[in-house]
N, C-alpha and C positions, 0 to 999 in steps of 0.2 A: 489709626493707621495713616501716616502721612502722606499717602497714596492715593485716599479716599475721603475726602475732607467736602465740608458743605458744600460746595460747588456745584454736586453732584447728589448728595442726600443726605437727611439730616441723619446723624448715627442715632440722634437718641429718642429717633420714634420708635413706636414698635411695628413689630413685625418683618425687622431687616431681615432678610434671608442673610446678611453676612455674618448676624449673630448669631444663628441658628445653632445649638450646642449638637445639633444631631448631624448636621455638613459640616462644622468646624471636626467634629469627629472624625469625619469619613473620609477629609481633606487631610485631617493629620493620621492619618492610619495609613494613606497613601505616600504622603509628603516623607515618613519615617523609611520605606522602603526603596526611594530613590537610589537608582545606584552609581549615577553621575550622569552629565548633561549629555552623555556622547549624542545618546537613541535620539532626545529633544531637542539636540542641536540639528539633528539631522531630518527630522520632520521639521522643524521649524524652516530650514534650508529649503527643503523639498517646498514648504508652503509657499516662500518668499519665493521662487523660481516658478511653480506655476501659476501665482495671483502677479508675478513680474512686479513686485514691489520691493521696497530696500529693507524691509525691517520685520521682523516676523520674531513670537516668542511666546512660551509654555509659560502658566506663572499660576500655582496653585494659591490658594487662598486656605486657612488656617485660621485663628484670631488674628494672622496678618500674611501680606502677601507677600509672596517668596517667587522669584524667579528659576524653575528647573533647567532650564536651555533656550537660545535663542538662535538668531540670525539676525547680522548687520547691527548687534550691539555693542555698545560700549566694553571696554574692558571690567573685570568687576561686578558686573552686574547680576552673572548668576549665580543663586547662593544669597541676593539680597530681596530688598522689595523692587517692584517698577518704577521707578523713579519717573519716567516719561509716562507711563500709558495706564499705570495701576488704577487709577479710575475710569477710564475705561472699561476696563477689563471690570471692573468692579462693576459695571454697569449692567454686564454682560451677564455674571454669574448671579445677580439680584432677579434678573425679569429672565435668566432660565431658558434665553433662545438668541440665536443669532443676533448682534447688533453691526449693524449697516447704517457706516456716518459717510457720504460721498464730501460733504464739503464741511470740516469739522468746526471752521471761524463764520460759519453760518447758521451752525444748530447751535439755538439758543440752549441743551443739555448738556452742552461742554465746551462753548465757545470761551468761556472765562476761565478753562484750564489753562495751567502755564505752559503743558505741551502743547496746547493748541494756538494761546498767544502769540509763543516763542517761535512757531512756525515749523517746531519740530513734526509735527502730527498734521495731516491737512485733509487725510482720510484714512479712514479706520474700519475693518471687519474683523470682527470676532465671532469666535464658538465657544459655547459652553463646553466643558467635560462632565459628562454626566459617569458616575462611578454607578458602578454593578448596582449599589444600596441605592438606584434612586436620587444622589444629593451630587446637587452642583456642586464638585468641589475645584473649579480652577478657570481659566478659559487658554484658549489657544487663541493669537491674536498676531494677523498682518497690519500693516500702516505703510504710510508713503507721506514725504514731505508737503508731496502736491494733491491736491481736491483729485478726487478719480470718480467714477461711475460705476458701484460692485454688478453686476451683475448676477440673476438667480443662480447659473453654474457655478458663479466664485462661492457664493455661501454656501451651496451645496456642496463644491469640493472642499470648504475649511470645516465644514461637520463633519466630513469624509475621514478628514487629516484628525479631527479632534476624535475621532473613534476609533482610530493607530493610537495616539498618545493614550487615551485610557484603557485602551487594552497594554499597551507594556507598564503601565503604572500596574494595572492590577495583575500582570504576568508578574512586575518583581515581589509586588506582596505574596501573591502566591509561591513562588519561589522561597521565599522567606520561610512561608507557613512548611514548605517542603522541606527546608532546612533542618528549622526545630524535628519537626517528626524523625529525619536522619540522625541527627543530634542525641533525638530521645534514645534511638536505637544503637547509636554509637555509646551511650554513657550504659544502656542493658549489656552491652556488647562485654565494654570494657570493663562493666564489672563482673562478668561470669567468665572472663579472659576466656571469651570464642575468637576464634580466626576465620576471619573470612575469604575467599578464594573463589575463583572464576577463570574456567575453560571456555574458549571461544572456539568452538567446534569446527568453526570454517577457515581461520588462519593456524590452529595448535595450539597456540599460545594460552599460558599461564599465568594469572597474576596470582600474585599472595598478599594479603596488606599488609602491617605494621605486626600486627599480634600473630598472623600467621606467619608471616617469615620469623617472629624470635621463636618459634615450635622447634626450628631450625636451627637458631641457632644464629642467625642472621641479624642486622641490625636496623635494617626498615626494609619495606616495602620491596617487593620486587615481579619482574617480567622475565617468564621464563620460555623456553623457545617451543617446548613441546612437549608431551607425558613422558618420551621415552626418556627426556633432558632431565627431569623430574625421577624418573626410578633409577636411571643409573645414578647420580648426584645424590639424589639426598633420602633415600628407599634401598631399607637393608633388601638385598637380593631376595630373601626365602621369600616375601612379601609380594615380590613385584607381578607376581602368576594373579596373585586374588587381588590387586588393586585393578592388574587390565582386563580381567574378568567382570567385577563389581561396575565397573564403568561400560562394557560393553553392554552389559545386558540393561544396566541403565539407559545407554540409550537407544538400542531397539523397543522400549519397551516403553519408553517415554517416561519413566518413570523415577525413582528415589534412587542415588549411590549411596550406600553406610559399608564403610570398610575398616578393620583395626589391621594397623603398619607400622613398622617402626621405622620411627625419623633419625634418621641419619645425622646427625649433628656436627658442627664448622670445626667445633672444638674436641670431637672426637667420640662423644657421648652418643649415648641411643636414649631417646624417650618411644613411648608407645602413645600414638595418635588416633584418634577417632576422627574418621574423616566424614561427612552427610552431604548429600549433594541432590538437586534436585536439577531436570533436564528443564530447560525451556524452549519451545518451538516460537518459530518465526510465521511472519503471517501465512505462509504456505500451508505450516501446519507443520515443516521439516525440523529434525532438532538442530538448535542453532548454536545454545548455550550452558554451559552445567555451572550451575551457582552452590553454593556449598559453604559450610563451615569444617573447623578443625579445632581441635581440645584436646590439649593434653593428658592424657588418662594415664599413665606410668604410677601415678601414686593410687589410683582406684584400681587399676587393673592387679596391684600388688597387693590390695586387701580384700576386704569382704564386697559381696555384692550389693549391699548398701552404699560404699563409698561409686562404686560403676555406677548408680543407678538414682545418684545425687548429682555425677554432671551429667548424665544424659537430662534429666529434669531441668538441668541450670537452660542447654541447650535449646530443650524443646519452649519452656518456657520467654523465654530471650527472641524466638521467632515468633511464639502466640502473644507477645508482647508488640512488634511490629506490628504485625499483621492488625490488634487490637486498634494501636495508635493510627491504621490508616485505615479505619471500615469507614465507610460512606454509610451506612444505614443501621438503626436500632438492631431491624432483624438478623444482621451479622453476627453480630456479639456474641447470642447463645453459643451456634456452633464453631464460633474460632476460640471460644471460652473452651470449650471441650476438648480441642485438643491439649490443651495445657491439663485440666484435670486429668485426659489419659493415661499422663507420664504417673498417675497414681495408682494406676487402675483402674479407676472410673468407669462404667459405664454409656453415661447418660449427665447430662446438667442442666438447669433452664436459671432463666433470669428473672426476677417478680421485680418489677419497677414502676416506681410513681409515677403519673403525669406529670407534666410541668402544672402550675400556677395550683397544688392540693386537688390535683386529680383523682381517680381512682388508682389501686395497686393490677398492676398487669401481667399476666404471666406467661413467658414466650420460651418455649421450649426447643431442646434441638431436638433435629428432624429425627433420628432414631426416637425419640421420646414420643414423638408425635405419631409415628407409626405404630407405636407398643398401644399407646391411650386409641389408637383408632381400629386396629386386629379388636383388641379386647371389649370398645365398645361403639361399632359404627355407625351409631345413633346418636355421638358425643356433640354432633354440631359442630361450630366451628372452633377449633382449636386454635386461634390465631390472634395474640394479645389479648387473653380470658382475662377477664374481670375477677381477680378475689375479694372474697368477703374481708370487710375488714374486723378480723377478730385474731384472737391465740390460738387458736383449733389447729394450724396446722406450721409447721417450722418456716415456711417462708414468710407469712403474715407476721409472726412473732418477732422475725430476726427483724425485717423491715421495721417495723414500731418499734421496737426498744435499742436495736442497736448493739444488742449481742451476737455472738457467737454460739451454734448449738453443733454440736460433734455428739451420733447417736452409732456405737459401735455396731448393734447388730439390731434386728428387725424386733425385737423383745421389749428392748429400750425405748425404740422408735415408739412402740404401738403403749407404751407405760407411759409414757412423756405426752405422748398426743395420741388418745385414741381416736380421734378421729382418720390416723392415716391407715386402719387396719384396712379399708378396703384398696387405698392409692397404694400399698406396699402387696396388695395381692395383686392387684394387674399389674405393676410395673415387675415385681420380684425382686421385691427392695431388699438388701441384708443391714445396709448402712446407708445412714447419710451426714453429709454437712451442709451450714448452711451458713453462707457470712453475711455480716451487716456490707452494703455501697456506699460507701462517705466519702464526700469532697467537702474541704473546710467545714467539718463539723455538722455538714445537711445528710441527712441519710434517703438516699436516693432510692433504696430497696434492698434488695440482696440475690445473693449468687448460689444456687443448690447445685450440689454435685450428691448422685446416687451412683450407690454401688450394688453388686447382682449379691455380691460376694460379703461375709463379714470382715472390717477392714479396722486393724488397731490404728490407732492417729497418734505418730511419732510426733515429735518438735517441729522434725524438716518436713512433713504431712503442710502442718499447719501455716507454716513460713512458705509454702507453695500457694496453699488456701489464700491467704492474707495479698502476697503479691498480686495473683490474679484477681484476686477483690479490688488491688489499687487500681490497677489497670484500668479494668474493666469500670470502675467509678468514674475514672477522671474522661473513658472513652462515650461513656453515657453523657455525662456533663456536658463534655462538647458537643457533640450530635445534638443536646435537647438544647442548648442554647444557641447555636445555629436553626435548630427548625422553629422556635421562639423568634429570632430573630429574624428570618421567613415570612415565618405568621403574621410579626408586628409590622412587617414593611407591604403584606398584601392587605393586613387592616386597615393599613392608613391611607391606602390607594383607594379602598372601595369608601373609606371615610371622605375621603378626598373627592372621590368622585359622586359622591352622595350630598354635599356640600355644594360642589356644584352644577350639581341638578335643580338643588334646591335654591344657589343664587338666580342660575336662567331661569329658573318659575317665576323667582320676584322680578327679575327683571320683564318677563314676558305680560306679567301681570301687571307691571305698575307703566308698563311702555302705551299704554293707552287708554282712555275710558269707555272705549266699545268696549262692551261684554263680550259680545257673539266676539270678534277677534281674539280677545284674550281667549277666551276660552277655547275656541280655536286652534291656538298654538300653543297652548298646554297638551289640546291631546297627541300634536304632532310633537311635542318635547317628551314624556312621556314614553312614546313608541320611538326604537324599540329596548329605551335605558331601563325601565322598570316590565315592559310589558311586550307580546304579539302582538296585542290589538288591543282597543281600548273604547268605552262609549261615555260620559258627561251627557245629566240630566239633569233640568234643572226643576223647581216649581214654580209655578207663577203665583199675583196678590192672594188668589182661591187656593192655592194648594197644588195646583193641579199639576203634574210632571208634565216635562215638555224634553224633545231630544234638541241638546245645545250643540255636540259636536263627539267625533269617533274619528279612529284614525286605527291604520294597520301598515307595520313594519314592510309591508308588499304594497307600492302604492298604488299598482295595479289594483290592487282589491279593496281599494277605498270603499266606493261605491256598495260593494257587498257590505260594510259592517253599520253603511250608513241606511241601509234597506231593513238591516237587522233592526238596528237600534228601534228606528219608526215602527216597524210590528211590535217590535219588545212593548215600547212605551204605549201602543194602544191596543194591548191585549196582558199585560203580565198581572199576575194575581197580587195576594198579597204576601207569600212565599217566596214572591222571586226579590234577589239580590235587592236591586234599586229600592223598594216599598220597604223590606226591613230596614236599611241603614234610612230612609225618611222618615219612618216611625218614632228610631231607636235611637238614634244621632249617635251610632258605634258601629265599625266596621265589624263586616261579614267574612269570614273566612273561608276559604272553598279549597282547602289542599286539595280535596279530590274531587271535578264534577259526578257527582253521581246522578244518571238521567230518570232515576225516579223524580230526583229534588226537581229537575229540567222540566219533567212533567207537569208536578204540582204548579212551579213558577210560571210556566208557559202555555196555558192550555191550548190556542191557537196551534194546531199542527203544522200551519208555513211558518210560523216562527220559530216555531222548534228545529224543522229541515235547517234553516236560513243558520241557526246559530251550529248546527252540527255539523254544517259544510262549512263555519268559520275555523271549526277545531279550539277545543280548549282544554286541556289537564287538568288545569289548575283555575283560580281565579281569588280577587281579594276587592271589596264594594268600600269605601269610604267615604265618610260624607263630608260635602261642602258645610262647613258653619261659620257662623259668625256671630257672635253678643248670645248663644246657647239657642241660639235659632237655627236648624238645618234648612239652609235653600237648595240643596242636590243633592248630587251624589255620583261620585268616579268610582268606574268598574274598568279592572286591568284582568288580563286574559292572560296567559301563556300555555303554548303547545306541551304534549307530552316530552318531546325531547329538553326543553327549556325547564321544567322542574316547577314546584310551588315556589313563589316569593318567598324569601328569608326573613328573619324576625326584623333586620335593620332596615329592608327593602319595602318591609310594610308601614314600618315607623315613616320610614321618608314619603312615603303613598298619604299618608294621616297626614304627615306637616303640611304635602304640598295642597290635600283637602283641605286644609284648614286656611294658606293663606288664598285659597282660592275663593271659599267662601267669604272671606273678609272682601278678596276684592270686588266679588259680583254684590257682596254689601252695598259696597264704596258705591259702588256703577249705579245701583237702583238706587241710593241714595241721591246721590250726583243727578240722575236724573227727575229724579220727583225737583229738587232745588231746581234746576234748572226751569223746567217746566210751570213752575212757581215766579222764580224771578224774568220769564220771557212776558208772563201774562200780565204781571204787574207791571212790568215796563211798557207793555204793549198798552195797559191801559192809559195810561200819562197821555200817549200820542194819538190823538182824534184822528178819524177821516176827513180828507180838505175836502173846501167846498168846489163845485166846479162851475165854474161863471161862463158864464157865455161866449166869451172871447178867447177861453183857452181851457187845456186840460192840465190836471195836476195830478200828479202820482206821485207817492210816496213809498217808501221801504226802509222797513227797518233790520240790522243782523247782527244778534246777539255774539261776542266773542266766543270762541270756541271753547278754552279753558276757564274753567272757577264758574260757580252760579251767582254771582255775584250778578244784579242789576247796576246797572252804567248811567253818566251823565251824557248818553247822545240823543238831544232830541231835534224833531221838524215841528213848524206849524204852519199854519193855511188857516186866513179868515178873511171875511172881506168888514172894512170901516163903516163907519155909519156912511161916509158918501157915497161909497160901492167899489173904491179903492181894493183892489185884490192886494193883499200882503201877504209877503211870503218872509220865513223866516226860520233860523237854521243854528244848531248852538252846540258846545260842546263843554260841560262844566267840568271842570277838572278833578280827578278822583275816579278810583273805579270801584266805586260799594255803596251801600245803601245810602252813604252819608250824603255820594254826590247823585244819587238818584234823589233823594229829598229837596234837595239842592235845584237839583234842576226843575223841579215842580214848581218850586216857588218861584225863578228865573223866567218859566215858560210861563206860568201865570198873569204875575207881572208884567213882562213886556204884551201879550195879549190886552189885557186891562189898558197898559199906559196908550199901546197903539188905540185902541177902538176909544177909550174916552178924548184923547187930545186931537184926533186924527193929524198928530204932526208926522213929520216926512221923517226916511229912516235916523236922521241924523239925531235929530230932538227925539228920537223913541229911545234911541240908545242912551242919549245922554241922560235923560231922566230914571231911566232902568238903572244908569249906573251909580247915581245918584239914591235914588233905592235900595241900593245892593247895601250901599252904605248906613242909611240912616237907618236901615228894618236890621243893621247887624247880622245880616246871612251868613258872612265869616266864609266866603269861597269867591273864585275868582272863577270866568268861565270868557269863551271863546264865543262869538255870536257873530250874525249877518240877516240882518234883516232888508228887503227889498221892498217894493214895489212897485206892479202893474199899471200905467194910466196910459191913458190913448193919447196918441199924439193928435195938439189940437191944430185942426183944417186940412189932416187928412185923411182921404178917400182909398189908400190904398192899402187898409185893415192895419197900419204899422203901431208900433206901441212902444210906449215911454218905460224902461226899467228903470228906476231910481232906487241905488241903494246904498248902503252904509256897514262897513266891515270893525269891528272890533276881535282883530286875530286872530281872524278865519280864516281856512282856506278861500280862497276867489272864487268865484263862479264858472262856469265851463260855457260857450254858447257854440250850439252846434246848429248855424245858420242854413237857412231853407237851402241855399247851394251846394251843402253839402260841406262848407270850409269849416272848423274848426281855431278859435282863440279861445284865449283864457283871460276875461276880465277883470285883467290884476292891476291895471291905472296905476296909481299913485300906492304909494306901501301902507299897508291897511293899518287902522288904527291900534293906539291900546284896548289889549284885553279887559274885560269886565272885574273892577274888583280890586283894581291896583289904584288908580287914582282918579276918581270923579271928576275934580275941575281939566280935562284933558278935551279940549275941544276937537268934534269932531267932524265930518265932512261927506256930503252927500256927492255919490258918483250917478253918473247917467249915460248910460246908453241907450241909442232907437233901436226896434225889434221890428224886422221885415216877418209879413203874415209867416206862417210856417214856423219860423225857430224856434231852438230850442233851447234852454237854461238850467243846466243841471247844479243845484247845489246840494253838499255832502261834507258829512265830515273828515277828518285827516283819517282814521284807520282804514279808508279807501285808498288812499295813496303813499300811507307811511304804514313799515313793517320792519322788525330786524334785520332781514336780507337786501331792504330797499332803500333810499332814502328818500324825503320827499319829494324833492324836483324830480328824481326816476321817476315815479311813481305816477306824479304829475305828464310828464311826456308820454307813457303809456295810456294814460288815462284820454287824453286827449286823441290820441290812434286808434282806441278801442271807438271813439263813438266817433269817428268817423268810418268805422266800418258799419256802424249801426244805424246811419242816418236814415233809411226806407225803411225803417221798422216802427210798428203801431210802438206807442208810449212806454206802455206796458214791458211786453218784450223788450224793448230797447234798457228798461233800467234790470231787467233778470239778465240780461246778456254782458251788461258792465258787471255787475256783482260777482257774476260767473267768472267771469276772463278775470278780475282785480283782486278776488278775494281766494285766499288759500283756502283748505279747511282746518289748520289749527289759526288761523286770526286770531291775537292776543288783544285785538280791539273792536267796541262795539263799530258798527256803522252804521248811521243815517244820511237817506237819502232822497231829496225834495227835487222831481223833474217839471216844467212847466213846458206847454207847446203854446204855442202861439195856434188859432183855429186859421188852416190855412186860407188863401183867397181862392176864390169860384173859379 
């Protein structure tokens, strides 16, 4: 579609709703009924004058898109595709809801359209048209050259406008569907040449159509002034007493006109007419209008009483044919069926009809019938789409399966051919029956019985009546079942739909965190109240033991009560009750009905029992958490008696979302045994510093949040053989066991080279790096090592820091006054690991008694929302809001304020205080 080109979406992924064969449908089922752009021109108009932009336009989508009507477009253009905005609009009808572009050469979704380039398009709202069936098929769309700001009321009122446009799109289908059914009844009409006619009781006036005016003698249609215009004109005189009689009493009476008159005819002639009419009232209830047929009878009136009572049949038949083609429901049929078999004499008829998709055979009788089977036996139960056996025992079953025809003259035949109807032919008081096969293209849908009281021979024109009413009534079922088929299939796909995504917001809710307790959590609030009233999750702990994890009720008010419930449940329930069987069993419990004996057994605790009976439940259904064929729980969902048992798919979705629940409380207790594992091992790497007499050191270390992975962040503290306090601080690069190994050997090493050389940081570094090289470690890391000495000849406790950076973060010193710098000097050296001969350089600062020197690694001060230097400058605020705080505290309070709780890095953290002066 040239309209919707990469810019916008690839076509040939899947899952494009614009390929969708089932809205490409529903789009062209609409698209065909169009009746021209007037309506769309004028809602588009309408749209463009209340959103006050210049360009507005309908444009349904098909396998391609088609412009219906617009406003402020081009010449041409409707009747083609959108040539400006069809992507757009295409955008619109894919995601199924409003799209709102304020400034369109700024959203990166359509900024490289040519409408948008060219400057034609600069802001864009559209609506989806959602059709009767559910499926996007089109959008309604305003634009403006210049960037604008929609507002909620403009999207509101262009849904407003887009649900005018698919109500007249689906008014013209329907009109259409109206048509055909005229159509059908114009082509019955015209072949049993009935005339049609209509009195309009409140103005006089007469029409005649086409067929009833040639009765006459006339040559089409016509409008006549009044009845009386009518008998003197074209109503021989003897007649004219029983035509205004027949119509009078028709309509005091509200009831049928039937009158034989003779037609007056242009050319001189008399034919003899059968006139039928029926009154109809207006909403008052007053008669308003006689509607009727006319049939020329002259040549039946002139013979035998067969030829009279072949077009009365043509008649009657031609309106039971109508009335068939417009029934709205299965249950009509029988008795609109029956007037047409009456024109035989009939009795009585019913209809045996398949299910759709090899149902059962069903049998719906008209109401005279059903009053006869319920006098005779009113113990029959319900008589209302009965089930028959499927066998040959009795003519409806038979015709249905084979697809014959059975014509049984009189009750003899009947009970010879199928004894089993001797008892159905003594309660109804059968003499005759028939029974036809219902075929549409070849499928046999069931069949049509018509009884008779009386013995009835079956002429030719018998059976050609039979047969008609079987097309009918065939092609009238077909429609009905495949419209409530197509019902079915579109509420199937909504609860499928909606079962789908119950079950994506599970995974989502479950894999949104590694807390347990949360997850599970907000499962039982997802849960209530899509599948359930109320709800409880229990879990087991390492021993077995159940524990309550979380409940939830569709009344939030009454949280509380189901969580008071759950607690007694779980430390008094047997081993009968719900939870204990599905931990057993690892298979859900079914409970269509609480019955409170089971209550009893499960609950012996009598307040637990009160507790769960003042929650109310009808129904209930227990399924177990699992994971790897191991059950660690089990969800129990409740519903009240008005709300019904869970449904066979409603429990299926209960199991799946058991099941990924148990996988993920898996994951979690997994996740955290690892975790708890690689905290300890890491914790071991990193010793307790020593504390010297001259100052305090505190350490901390904080494992990242996500993955168990152990990290390359470490600290150390020792003092040299002189008494030299060193301190020192490292971050190897890598986050997994590789750089945990790594950093062992790293922190090893430099330990070792510092206490055997006792050289100053610069030569501790250089010789480590040196090391790093010749022992092949194969990693590069980040380090700072320091140290503490007394400044020599003086008295006022001050002290010498000297240290040495290989592409670490700085040091932090948060001096006894209180002021805050960052001892960043000169730009720190290379990292470890890159190249050994890189000579390196010892830094120095004096330390007044008191102060303080926080060193750390980067996941203090770098994070994906932050960047370093941020990170940094915070860092430096935080402690000086901390300066009066013992050591201790002062590093939980930076970790606090600095670190999130999902941190995606480790942090270590080495503080040193200077011991204040007296």
């Amino acid at each position: 579609m040239a309209t919707t080109g990469s810019a916008v979406h690839d076509e040939q992924s899947g899952g494009d709703p614009l390929t969708d064969p089932l809205r490409i449908a529903a789009a062209r089922r609409l698209l065909l009924e169009v009746p021209g752009p007037a309506a769309f021109d004028r809602l588009s108009a309408l749209a463009a004058r209340l959103l006050d932009v210049g360009h507005a336009k309908v444009t349904l989508f098909t396998d391609h898109d088609v412009v219906v009507g617009g406003y402020g477009l081009p010449a041409g253009v409707v009747g083609g595709p959108a040539l400006a905005t069809g992507a757009l609009s295409a955008i619109t009808v894919r995601q199924g809801r409003p799209l709102k572009i304020a400034a369109a050469a700024e959203d990166e979704r359509v900024a490289g359209l040519p409408a948008v380039a060219s400057g034609e398009v600069g802001a864009y709202l559209g609506a989806p048209l959602l059709a009767a069936s559910g499926q996007v098929v089109g959008a309604l769309a305003a634009y403006d050259g210049a960037p604008r700001t929609w507002s909620e009321d403009a999207a509101e009122l262009l849904e407003q406008l887009a649900a005018s446009v698919v109500a007249e799109l689906e008014l013209s289908a329907a009109q259409s569907a109206v048509g055909t059914s005229r159509a059908w009844l114009e082509v019955a009409l015209e072949a049993s040449s009935v005339g049609i006619w209509e009195r309009d009781l409140r103005t006089g006036t007469i029409h005649w159509d086409d067929r009833c005016a040639a009765l006459f003698g006339l040559d089409s249609a016509v409008d006549l002034d009044s009845l009386d215009d009518v008998l003197v004109t074209h109503v021989h005189p003897d007649d004219h007493a029983a035509i205004a009689e027949a119509m009078r009493v028709a309509i005091e009476q509200r009831g049928d006109y039937t009158v034989e008159f003779r037609a007056l005819r242009e050319d001189g002639g008399t034919r003899w007419v059968l006139g039928r009419g029926r009154v109809v009232a207006d909403a008052t209830g007053a008669p308003a209008r006689v509607l009727g047929t006319a049939v020329d009878i002259t040549e039946a009136r002139g013979q035998a009483q067969r030829r009279l009572t072949a077009v009365q049949r043509a008649a009657a038949i031609a309106e039971v044919a109508a009335e068939l083609a417009n029934a709205a429901r299965l249950d009509q049929l029988a008795d609109i069926a029956l007037r047409g078999a009456q024109v035989l004499g009939a009795e009585s008829s019913a209809l045996a009809l398949f299910d759709p998709g090899g149902g059962p055979l069903r049998l719906r009788m008209t109401g005279n019938l059903v009053a006869t089977v319920r006098a005779s036996a009113p113990d029959a139960g319900p008589l209302d789409a009965v089930v028959l056996p499927m066998d040959d025992a009795l003519p409806a079953q038979h015709a249905a399966r084979h697809g014959r025809r059975i014509l049984l003259d009189d009750r003899a035949d009947a009970v010879a051919r199928f004894p089993a109807m001797e008892p159905v032919a003594e309660m109804l008081g059968l003499q005759a029956l028939a029974t036809v096969p219902l075929r549409v293209e070849g499928r046999l849908l069931g069949s049509f019985l018509v009884v008779w009281t009386t013995e009835h021979h079956f002429t030719g024109d018998d059976v050609e009546v039979l047969e008609a009413l079987a097309a009918q009534i065939a092609l009238s079922v077909s429609r009905l079942q495949s419209e409530a088929e197509r019902g079915a299939a579109v509420a199937a796909m909504a609860q499928a739909n909606q079962r789908l995504r119950l079950l994506a917001d599970a995974g989502r809710v479950l894999s949104g965190t590694l807390d347990i307790d949360q997850q599970i959590g907000r499962l039982a609030s997802l849960v209530v109240p899509e599948l359930a009233d109320w709800c409880w999750i229990v879990v087991t702990d390492e021993q077995g033991r159940l524990h309550d994890v979380a409940s939830s009720h569709r009344d939030p008010t009454r949280g509380g009560e189901v969580e008071a419930y759950v607690r007694a449940m779980v430390a008094s329930m047997s081993e009968e009750s719900a939870a204990r069987r599905v931990i057993t069993t690892g298979r859900p419990v079914l409970l269509p009905v609480i019955e409170w004996d089971q209550v009893t057994r499960a609950l012996p605790d009598a307040a637990a029992r009160e507790r769960f009976a003042r929650l109310g439940a009808g129904a209930g259904v227990a399924v177990p958490l699992v994971a790897r064929g191991q059950v660690l729980g089990a969800l129990g969902l409740f519903t009240g008696e008005h709300r019904g048992p869970l449904g066979e798919a409603e429990v299926d979705t209960a199991v799946e979302i058991g099941r990924r629940a148990g996988l993920a409380l898996h994951q979690a207790r997994l996740y955290g045994q690892q975790r708890d594992l690689a905290d300890a091992l890491q914790r071991s790497m990193l010793t307790e510093p020593p504390q010297p007499e001259h100052c305090e050191i505190v350490v901390r270390y904080v494992p990242a949040a996500e993955g168990a992975e152990i990290g390359g962040d470490w600290y150390d503290a020792f003092l040299q053989r002189g008494g030299t306090t060193v301190l020192a601080i490292g971050d190897v690069v890598g986050h997994d066991t590789r750089a945990a190994a790594a950093m062992g050997q790293v922190r090893g090493l430099l330990r070792g080279i510092s206490y055997s050389s006792g050289g100053s940081p610069a030569e501790v570094l250089t010789e480590l790096d040196r090391a790093v090289q010749g022992l092949a470690l194969n990693t590069m890391a980040t380090a700072l090592v320091a140290q503490l000495e007394p400044e020599p000849d003086d008295e006022a406790g001050r002290m010498r820091l000297r240290w040495a950076n290989a592409g670490h973060p700085p040091p932090a010193l948060l001096a006894s006054d209180g002021s805050v710098v960052l001892l960043d000097g000169k730009q720190a050296d290379l990292l470890l690991g890159v190249a050994p001969e890189t000579v390196r350089e010892d830094h120095v600062a004096v330390l007044a008694a008191g102060s303080t020197v926080l060193l750390y690694t980067d996941g203090l001060v770098e994070r994906r929302d932050r960047d370093i230097d941020a990170g940094t400058e915070q860092l430096l605020e935080v402690l000086g809001e901390c300066g009066g705080f013992p050591l201790d505290e002062l590093c939980d309070r930076v970790l606090a304020r600095m670190i999130l709780p999902d941190a995606e890095d480790d942090v270590a953290v080495l503080a040193v205080r200077l011991v204040p002066e007296d």
